[in-house]
C-alpha positions in Angstrom: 18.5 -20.9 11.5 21.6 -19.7 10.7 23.8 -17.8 13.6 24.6 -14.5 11.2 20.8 -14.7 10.7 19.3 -10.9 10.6 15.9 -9.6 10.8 14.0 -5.9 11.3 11.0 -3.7 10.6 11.9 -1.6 7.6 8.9 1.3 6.6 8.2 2.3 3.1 7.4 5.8 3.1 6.4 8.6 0.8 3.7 11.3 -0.8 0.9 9.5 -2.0 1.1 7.9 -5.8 4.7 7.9 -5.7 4.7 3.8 -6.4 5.0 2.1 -2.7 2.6 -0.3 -3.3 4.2 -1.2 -6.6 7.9 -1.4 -5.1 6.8 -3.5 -2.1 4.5 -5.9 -4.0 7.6 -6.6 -6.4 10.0 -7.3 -3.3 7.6 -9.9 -1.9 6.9 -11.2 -4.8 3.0 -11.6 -5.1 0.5 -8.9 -4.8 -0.1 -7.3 -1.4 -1.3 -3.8 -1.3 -3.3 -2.2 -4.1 -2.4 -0.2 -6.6 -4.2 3.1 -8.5 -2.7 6.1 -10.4 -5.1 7.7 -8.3 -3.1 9.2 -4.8 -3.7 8.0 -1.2 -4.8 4.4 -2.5 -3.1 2.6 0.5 -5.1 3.7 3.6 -3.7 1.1 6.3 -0.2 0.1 7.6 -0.3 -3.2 5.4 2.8 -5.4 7.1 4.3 -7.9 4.7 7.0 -10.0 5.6 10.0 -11.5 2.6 12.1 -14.4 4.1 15.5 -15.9 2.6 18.8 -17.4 3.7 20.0 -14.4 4.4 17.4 -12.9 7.5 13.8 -11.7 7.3 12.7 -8.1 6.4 9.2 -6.9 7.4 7.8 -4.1 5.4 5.4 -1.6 6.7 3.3 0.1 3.8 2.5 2.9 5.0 -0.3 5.7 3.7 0.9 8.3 1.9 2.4 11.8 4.4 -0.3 14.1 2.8 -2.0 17.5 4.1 -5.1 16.0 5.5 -8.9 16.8 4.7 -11.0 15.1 7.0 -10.5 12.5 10.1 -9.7 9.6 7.5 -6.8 11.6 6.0 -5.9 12.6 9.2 -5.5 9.0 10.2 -3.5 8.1 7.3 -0.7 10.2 8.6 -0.8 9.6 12.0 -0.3 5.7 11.4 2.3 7.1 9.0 4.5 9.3 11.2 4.3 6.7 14.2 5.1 3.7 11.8 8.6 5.8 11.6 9.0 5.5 14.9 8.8 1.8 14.9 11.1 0.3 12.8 14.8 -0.5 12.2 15.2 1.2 8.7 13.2 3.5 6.5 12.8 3.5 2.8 11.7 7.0 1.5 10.6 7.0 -2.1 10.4 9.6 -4.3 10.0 10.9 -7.8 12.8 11.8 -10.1 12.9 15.4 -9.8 14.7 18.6 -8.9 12.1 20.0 -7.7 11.6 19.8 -3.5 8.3 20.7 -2.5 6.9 21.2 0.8 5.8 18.1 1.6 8.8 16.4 0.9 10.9 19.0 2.6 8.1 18.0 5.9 9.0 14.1 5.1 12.8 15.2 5.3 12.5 17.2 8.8 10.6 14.4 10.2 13.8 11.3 8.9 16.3 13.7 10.3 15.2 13.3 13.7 14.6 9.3 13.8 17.9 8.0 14.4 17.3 5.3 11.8 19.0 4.5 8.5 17.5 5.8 5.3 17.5 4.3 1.9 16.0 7.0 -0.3 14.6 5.3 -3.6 14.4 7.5 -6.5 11.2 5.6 -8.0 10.0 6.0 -11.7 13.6 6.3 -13.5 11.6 5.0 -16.8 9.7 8.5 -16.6 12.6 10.7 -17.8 16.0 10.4 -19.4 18.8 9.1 -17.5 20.6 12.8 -18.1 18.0 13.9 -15.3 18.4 11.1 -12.6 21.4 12.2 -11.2 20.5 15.8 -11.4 17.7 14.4 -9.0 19.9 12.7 -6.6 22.3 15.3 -6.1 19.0 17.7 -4.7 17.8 15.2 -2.3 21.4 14.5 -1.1 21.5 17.9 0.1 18.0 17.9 2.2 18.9 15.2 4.1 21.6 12.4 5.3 21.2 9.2 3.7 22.7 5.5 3.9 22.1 4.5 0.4 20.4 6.5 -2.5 19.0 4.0 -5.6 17.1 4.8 -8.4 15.2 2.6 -10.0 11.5 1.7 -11.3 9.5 -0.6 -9.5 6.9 -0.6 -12.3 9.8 -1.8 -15.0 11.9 -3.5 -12.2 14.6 -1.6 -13.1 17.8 -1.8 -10.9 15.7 -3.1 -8.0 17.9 -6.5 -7.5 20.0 -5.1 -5.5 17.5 -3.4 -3.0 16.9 -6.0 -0.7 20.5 -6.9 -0.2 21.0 -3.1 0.8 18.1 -3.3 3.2 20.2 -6.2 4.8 23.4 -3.9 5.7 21.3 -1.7 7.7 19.3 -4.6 9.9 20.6 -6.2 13.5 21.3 -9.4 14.0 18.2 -11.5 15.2 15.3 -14.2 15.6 12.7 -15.1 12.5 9.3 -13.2 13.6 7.1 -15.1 11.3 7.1 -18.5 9.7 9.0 -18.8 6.7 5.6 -18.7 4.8 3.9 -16.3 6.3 4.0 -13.1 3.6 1.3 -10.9 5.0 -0.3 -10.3 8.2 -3.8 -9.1 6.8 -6.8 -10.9 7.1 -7.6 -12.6 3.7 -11.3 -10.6 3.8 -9.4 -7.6 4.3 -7.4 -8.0 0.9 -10.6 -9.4 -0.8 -12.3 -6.2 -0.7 -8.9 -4.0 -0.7 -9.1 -5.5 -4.6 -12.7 -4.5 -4.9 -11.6 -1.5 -4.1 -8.6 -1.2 -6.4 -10.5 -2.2 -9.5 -13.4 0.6 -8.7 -10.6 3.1 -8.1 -9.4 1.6 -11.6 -12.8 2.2 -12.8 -14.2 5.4 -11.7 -13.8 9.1 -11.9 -11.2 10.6 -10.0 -13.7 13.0 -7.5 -15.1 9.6 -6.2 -13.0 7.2 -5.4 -11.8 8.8 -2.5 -14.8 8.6 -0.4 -15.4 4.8 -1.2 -14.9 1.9 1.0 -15.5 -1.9 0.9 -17.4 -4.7 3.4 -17.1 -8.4 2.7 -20.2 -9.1 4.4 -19.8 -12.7 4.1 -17.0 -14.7 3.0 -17.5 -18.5 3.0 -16.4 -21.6 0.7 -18.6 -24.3 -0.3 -18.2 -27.9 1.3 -17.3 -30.3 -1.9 -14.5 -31.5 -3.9 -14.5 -28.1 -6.0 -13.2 -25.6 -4.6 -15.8 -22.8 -4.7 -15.8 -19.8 -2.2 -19.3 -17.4 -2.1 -18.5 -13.4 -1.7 -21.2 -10.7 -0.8 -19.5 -7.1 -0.6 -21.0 -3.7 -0.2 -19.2 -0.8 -1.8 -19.9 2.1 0.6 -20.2 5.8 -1.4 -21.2 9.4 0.2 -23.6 10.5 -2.1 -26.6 9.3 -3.8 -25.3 10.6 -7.2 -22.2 8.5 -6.9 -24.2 5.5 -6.1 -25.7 6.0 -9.8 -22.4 6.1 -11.3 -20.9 3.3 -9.7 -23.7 1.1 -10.1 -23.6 2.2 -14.3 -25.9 2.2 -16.9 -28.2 -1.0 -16.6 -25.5 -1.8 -13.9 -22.5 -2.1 -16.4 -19.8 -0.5 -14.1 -20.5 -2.5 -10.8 -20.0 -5.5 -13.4 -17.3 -3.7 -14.4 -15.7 -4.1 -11.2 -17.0 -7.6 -10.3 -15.8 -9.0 -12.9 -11.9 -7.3 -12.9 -12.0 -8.0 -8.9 -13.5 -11.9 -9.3 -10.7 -12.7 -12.0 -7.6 -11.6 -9.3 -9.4 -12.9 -6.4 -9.8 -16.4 -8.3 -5.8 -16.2 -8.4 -5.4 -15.8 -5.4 -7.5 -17.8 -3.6 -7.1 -20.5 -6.4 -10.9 -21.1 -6.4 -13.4 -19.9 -8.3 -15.4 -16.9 -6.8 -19.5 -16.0 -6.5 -19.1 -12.5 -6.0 -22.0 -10.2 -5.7 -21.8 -6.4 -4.8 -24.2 -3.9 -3.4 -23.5 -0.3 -3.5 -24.9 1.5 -0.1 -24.7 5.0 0.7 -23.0 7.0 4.1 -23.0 10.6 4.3 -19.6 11.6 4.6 -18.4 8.6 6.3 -14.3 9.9 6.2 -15.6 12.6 8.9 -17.2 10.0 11.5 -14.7 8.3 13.7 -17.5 5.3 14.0 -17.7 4.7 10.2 -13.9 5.1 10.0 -13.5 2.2 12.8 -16.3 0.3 11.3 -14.9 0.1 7.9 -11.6 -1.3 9.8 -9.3 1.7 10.3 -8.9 1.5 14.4 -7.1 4.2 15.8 -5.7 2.2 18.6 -3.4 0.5 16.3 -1.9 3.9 16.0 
């Protein structure tokens, strides 16, 4: 390891559905976290770690700062704010606007009070001309005090080459916390059913995907010279009547989803997938601290 090596914990903050997912997926370079047009898609601190030459940065996805709604929003935040807390640089992202709403102005009083470098990321440039970019950086550089402003598009990967480098400038000098391979710290079941999940929030009406979650109930490959690894999953819904929709007409949408989530999980796992799903119904799950714990959100990691 070289001696000028560097390393530190940098969070990726923001409102929900403002592209976090998207940016840090890009910088790794394979897909991580999951990604919806639907807000509050990311619903635990997903670590990821990006190793070169250089140093090592490890990115903390964190859930969207929202106003929450019941004890799973209301963990969302809290493992957002704390994640802040934590780390040795923050990247706030935003939209390319003028207009400061509340719950950025929140976002801004809570940076100002860190101590830690800011890289503000003006995300989803390839929304609007380029006459109204800088328009949108000269309102955020009044709300609060920045190291580095960059607009770009994470979608388009637009001007994100040299956002990394930047991240470097702001990180101490120091060991290599994970193996040069190592590119997430989540459990591989965990990501397995975080892209069942993405492809019925793909799927699905907006008013339910918020109250879904997803079990792999059993995950195991099959001894034998092909590789061949056997998924059962249960998508968890509140109510009876979303149970019908998700399951479809002669069961077309849980195919639906099967079928989009076997395809990516194939790729990543570089096997081919048995997947079956089962769709099982908790009353209002997102208000019981059990069901929240059980479904693996535990608020000792808080």
């Amino acid at each position: 390891m070289k001696e000028n090596f560097k390393s530190g914990f940098v969070a990726i903050i923001g409102r929900p559905n403002v592209g976090k997912s998207t940016l840090m997926n890009y910088l790794i370079g394979q897909k991580i976290a999951i990604t919806s047009k639907k807000p509050q898609t990311t619903r635990n601190r997903i670590q990821t770690v990006y190793t070169c030459e250089e140093g090592q940065i490890v990115f903390l996805d964190t859930p969207g700062i929202h106003k929450a709604k019941n004890k799973l929003g209301e963990y969302m935040v809290q493992v957002a704010e704390r994640t802040l807390k934590e780390v040795d640089a923050i990247m706030w992202l935003v939209e390319p606007s003028t207009f400061i709403g509340a719950g950025e102005r929140h976002i801004a009083e809570q940076l100002q009070n860190t101590g830690v470098p800011v890289i503000l990321i003006i995300n989803k440039i390839d929304t609007v001309s380029k006459e109204e970019v800088l328009p949108a950086i000269d309102t955020y550089r009044k709300i609060c005090d920045f190291a580095e402003i960059i607009p770009c598009s994470a979608l388009r990967e637009q001007n994100t080459q040299d956002i990394i480098s930047c991240i470097f400038k702001y990180l101490p000098y120091g060991p290599m916390f994970f193996d040069e391979d190592t590119v997430t710290d989540q459990p591989q079941r965990q990501i397995v059913a975080e892209v069942i999940r993405e492809k019925a929030l793909h799927a699905l009406d907006a008013e339910i995907p918020h109250g879904i979650a997803v079990a792999v109930d059993q995950m195991k490959r099959r001894p034998g010279k092909k590789a061949l690894v056997d998924i059962d999953a249960t998508i968890i819904c509140e109510r009876e009547s979303h149970k019908g929709i998700i399951i479809g007409k002669q069961g077309a949408m849980l195919k639906k989803i099967g079928s989009n989530a076997r395809f990516e999980i194939e790729r990543m796992l570089d096997a081919k997938v048995n997947l079956k799903l089962w769709v099982k119904v908790k009353k209002d799950w997102r208000d019981s601290d059990f069901m929240i714990k059980n479904f693996g959100y535990d608020k000792k990691e808080i």
